[in-house]
N, C-alpha and C positions, 0 to 999 in steps of 0.2 A: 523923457527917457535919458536926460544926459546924467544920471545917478547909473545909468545902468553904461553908460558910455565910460563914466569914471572907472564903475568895476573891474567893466575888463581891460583896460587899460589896466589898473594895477596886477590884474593878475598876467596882462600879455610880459609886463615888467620883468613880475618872478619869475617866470618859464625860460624867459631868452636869456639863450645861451649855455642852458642847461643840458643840452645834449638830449640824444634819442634815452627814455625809459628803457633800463633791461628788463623789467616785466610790461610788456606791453600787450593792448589790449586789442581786442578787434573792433575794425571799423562794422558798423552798422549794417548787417546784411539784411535782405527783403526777407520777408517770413511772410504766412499766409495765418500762422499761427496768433489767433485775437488774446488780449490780457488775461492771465488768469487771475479768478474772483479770488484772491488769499490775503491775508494780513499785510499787512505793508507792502505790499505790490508796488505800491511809487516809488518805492528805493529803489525796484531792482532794473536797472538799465535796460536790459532787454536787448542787448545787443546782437545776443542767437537768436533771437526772437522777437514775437512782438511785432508792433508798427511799425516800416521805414519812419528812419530819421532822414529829412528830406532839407535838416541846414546843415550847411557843412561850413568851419573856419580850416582851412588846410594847412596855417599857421599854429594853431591850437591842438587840431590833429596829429600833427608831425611830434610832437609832445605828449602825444596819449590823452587830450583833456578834449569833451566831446559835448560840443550845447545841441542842445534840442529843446522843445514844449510842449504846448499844446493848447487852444484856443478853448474854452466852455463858453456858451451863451443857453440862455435858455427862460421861462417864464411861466407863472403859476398864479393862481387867486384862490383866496378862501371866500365860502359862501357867503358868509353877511357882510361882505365888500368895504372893508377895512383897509385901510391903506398896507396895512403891515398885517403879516402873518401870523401873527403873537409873539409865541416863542422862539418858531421856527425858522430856523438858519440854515444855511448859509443864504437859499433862497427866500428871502425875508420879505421884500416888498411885493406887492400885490397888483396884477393886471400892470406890471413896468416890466419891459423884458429887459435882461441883467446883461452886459458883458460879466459872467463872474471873475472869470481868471484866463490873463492873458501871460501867460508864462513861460517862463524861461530858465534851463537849466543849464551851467556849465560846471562838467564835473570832471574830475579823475579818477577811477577809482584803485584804492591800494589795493594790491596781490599777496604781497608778503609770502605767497609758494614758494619764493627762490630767492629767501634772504629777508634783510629789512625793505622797506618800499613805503611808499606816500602818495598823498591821494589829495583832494580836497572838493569842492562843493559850493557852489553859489547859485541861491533861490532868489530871485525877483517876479515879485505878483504885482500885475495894475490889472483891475476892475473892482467889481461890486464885493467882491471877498476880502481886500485887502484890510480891512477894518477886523477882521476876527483874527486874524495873524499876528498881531503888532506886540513890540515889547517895550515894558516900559526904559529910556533912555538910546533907545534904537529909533525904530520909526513910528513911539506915541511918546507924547510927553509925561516926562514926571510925575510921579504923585503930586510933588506940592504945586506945582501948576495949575493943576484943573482939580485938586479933589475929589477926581473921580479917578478909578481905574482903566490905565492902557486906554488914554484920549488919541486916537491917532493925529500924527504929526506931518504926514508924504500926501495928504488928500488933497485934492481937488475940488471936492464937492461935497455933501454929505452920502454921495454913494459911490464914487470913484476916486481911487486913490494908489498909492505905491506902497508896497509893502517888502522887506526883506526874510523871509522866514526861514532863510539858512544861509548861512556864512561860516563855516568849518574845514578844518583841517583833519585828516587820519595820519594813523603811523601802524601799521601791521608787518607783521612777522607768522608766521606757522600756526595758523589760528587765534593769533592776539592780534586785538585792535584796537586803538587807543585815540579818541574823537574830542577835539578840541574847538570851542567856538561856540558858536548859536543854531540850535539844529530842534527838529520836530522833536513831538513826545513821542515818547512809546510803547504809552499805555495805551489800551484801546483796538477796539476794530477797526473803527473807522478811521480816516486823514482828511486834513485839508487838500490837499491837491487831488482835483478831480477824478484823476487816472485811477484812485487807488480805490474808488466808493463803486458800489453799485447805483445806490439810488443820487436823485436831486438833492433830497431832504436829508437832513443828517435826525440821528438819535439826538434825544435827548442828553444820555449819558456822557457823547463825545462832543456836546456844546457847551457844557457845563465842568468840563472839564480842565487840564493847561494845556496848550495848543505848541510850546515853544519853551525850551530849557538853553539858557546858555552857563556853559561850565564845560567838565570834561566828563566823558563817558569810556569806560572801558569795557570789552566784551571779550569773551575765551570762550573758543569753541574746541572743548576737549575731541568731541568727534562728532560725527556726522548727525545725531543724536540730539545734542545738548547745546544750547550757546545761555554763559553765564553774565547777566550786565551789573554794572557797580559805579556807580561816578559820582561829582557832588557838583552841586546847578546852584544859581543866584534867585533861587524863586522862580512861582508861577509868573510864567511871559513877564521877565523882567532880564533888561540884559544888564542897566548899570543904574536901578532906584536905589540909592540906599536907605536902608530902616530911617524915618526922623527922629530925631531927641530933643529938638526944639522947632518953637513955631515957626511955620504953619504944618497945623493936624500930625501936633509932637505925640508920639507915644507914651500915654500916662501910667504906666504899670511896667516902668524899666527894670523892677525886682523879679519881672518873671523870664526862667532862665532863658540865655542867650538873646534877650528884648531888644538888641541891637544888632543883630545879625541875619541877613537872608538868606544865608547858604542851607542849603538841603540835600536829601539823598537821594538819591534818584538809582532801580537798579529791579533786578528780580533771573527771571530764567524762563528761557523755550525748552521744551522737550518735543521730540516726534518722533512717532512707532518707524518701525524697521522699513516699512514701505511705507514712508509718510505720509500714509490717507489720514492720522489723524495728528494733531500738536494740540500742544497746552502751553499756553503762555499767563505767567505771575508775575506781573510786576507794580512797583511801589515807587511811592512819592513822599518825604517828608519832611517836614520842617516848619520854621514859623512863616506867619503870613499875618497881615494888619487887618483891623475892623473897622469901620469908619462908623464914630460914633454919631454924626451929624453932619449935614451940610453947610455946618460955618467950623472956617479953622480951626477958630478957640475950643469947639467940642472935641479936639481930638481924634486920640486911634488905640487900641486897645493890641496888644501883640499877642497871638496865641500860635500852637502849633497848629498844623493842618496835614492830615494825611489823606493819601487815595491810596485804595486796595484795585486793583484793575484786573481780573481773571477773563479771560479768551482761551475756548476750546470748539477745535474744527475736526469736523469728522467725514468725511468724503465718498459716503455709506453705498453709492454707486457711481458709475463713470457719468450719469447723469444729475445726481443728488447727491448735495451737500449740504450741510446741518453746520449752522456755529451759535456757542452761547457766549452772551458775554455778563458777567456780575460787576457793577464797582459797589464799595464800601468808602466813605469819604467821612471825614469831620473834622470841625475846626473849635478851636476850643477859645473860650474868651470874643465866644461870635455876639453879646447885647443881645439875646434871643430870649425869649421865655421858651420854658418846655413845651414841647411837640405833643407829649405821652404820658403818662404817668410814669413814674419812676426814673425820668429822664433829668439826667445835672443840671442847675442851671447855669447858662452862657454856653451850653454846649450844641453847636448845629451839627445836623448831620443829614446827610443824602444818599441813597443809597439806586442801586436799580438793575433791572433783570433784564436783556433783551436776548429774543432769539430772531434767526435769520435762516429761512430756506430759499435753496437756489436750484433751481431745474432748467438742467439743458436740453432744448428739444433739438436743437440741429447749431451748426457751426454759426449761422447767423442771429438766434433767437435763443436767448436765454430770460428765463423768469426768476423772479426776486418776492419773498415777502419777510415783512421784520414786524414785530409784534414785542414792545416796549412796555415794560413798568417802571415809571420812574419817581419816584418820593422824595422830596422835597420837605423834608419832617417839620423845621421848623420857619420855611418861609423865608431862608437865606439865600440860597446860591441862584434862581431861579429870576430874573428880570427880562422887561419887553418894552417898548421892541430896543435890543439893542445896536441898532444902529444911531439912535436919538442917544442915547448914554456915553457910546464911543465916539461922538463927533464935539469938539467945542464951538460952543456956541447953544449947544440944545441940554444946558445942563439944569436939571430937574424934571426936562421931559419923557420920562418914562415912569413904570410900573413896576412892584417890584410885591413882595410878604405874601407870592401865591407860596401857603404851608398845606400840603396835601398831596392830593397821591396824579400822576399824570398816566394818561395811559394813551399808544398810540398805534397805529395798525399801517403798514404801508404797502402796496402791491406797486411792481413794476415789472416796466420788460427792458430788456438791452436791446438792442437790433444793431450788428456790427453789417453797416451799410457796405464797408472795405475796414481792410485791418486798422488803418487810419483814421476811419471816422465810425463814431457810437452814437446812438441816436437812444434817451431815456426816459420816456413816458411812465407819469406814475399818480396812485390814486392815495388818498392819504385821508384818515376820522382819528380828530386827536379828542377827548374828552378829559375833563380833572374832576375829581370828589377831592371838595376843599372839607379841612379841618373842623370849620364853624360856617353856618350859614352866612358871615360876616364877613368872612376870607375872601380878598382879590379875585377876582373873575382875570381869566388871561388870555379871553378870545374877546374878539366882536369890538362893536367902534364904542369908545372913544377911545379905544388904549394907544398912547403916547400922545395927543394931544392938549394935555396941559399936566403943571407938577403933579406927580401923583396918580395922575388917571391910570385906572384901570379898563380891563374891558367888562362886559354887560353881558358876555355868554361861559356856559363852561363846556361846550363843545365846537368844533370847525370841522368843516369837508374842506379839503385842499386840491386841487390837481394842479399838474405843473408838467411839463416837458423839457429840455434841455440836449445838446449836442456837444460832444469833445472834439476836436479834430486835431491830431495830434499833427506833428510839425520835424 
């Protein structure tokens, strides 16, 4: 922990002396009121609400910046007793119960109601999840290092480690807000940070996804209504790789525009009905990102664009049931792929996927979950297992990877808010894939990640798993 000893140290540095904030926030009152199930719900502090924050720095407070976290632990196995769950993440390994995320927040948040104002934000995660967070030249190394993507660099083990998955500044004024640094996506339903998920298991769509954009992001919320985001990021979870032009795994196709560059756009818009039972959220990812044509240097990297389309619509059809869909649209162009389909380009991969989510509340302590996944994998790209073997060095060739085909996956769970502070998440999970060719990678069952290349030897898993947050 002394990485996180350094942090606030730097941040206790900038603070002193800087006097009491004119817009200042409230300290943490007790609430009886349990997290609401909504889109990004781990942004939102919860200060009226929510779980008591039960650390207090009175130092840090007296300055309006307030740490809190929250502890997950939790554990799950698939039937034909595989070390590893396949695809399935965050909770990946199998019959090994996980510290996932031991975390910690220290934030400000800006007001901007009564003038200019500032804000900022520091994420530190150590346990079993710190591996899926990681950016490259933050806390994974380099591309040219390991030739693998975002090799984490803060581990300990190959399943425990440190991760930082936000380090930003804000600056707001009267509905502008203007974010600087290394901070989550904001595509998507789902987050990394537990607080914000209903289930153990994440979708498919938000593990295949970018988890982490560092650059800047601006949002304007005209009115209660609308908020508008626009910023430009250094690439998918990258905070400081740049493109290569020379060896090792140089980019051989620098004629194709901007082949040296990882900046992208990052941006889109929420809307919500007048009594906000229902919102629409569109937003988008674009820019170039590399291909690894082999597992030796000399083979190079091929530079193409890549975009994600990410649609979220929540509809809150009674005080007890609520409905969300979500759609992504993704492709990368210059991916070394043959076609998925007929009349499909070649080098062009694409993924695309539908998932819905029902949620019923029966009472203040017991709420149900079910999310029912289609996700495709058109040509055998984006899709690899188990990735924890891919993300650690030392295990490099050890996984699987060219499942081209359709995934499909079904989850039922319960919530049980023991006390506002602690959730307890019991849940049942049948994932099945129809591969492209009777030929196509299996991505359940043993022997998957046990030597280069293995796949697994089923195209179905029953899952179950339990886990517990206790927030902090």
């Amino acid at each position: 922990m002394d990485l996180r000893r350094v942090m606030l140290t730097v941040l206790l540095a900038a603070t002193a002396g800087s006097g009491r904030m004119r817009c200042a926030a409230q300290a943490p009152p007790a609430s009886d009121v349990p997290p609401a199930v909504t889109r990004l719900a781990w942004e939102e502090t919860g200060y009226a609400s929510g779980p008591d924050r039960r650390l207090h720095v009175p130092f840090l407070e007296r300055r309006d910046f307030y740490t809190y976290g929250w502890l997950e632990a939790g554990i799950g196995a698939n039937n034909w007793g595989s070390p590893f769950n396949g695809p399935v993440t965050l909770a990946d390994r199998a019959w090994q119960g996980q510290l996932n995320q031991f975390y910690f927040v220290t934030e400000r948040q800006a007001d901007g109601s009564d003038g200019w104002d500032w804000g900022g934000r520091v994420d530190l995660l150590f346990g079993t999840d710190y591996l899926f967070t990681t950016a490259r030249g933050l806390d994974a190394y380099r591309f040219r290092e390991t030739g693998v993507e975002n090799v984490a660099s803060w581990n300990f083990s190959k399943d425990y480690g440190l991760a930082m998955p936000q380090l930003y500044a804000d600056f707001a004024r009267a509905g502008f807000n203007l974010r600087f640094g290394h901070f989550y996506s904001i595509l998507g339903y789902e987050q990394v940070p537990a607080v914000g998920n209903f289930f153990y298991t994440h979708s498919f769509s938000m593990q295949f996804s970018p988890f982490t954009f560092t650059g800047f992001l601006g949002s304007w919320q005209p009115n209660d209504q609308i908020s508008i985001y626009a910023g430009i990021h250094n690439g998918w979870n990258n905070f400081s790789d740049p493109m290569r032009t020379d060896a090792p795994w140089a980019v051989r196709n620098m004629s194709y525009p901007g082949a040296g560059s990882t900046a992208g756009f990052l941006g889109g818009v929420d809307f919500s009905s007048s009594d906000a039972r229902q919102t629409l959220s569109i937003m988008t990812t674009t820019g170039n990102e590399r291909t690894i044509l082999g597992l030796r240097p000399e083979d190079g990297s091929l530079v193409g664009n890549r975009s994600l389309i990410s649609t979220v619509y929540t509809n809150k059809l009674t005080d007890r049931l609520t409905y969300v869909f979500q759609n992504d649209n993704a492709w990368q162009f210059n991916a070394d792929v043959s076609p998925g389909n007929a009349g499909q380009p070649t080098d062009l991969a694409q993924w695309y996927s539908f998932v819905n989510y029902l949620f019923w509340k029966f009472n203040d302590q017991w709420v149900g979950g079910m999310r029912l996944e289609y996700f495709r994998d058109n040509n055998g790209y984006i899709v690899s297992a188990p990735i924890r073997n891919e993300s650690v060095r030392g295990n490099f060739g050890y996984w699987a990877g060219d499942f081209a085909g359709n995934f499909w996956e079904l989850t039922f769970g319960l919530n049980y808010y023991r006390s506002k502070n602690l959730v307890i998440r019991p849940e049942l999970r049948y994932d099945w894939f129809a591969p492209n060719t009777p030929t196509t990678n299996r991505p359940y069952g043993k022997p998957l990640g046990q030597r280069i290349g293995a796949a697994g030897d089923q195209l179905g898993q029953f899952y179950a798993g339990c886990d517990m947050i206790l927030h902090w």
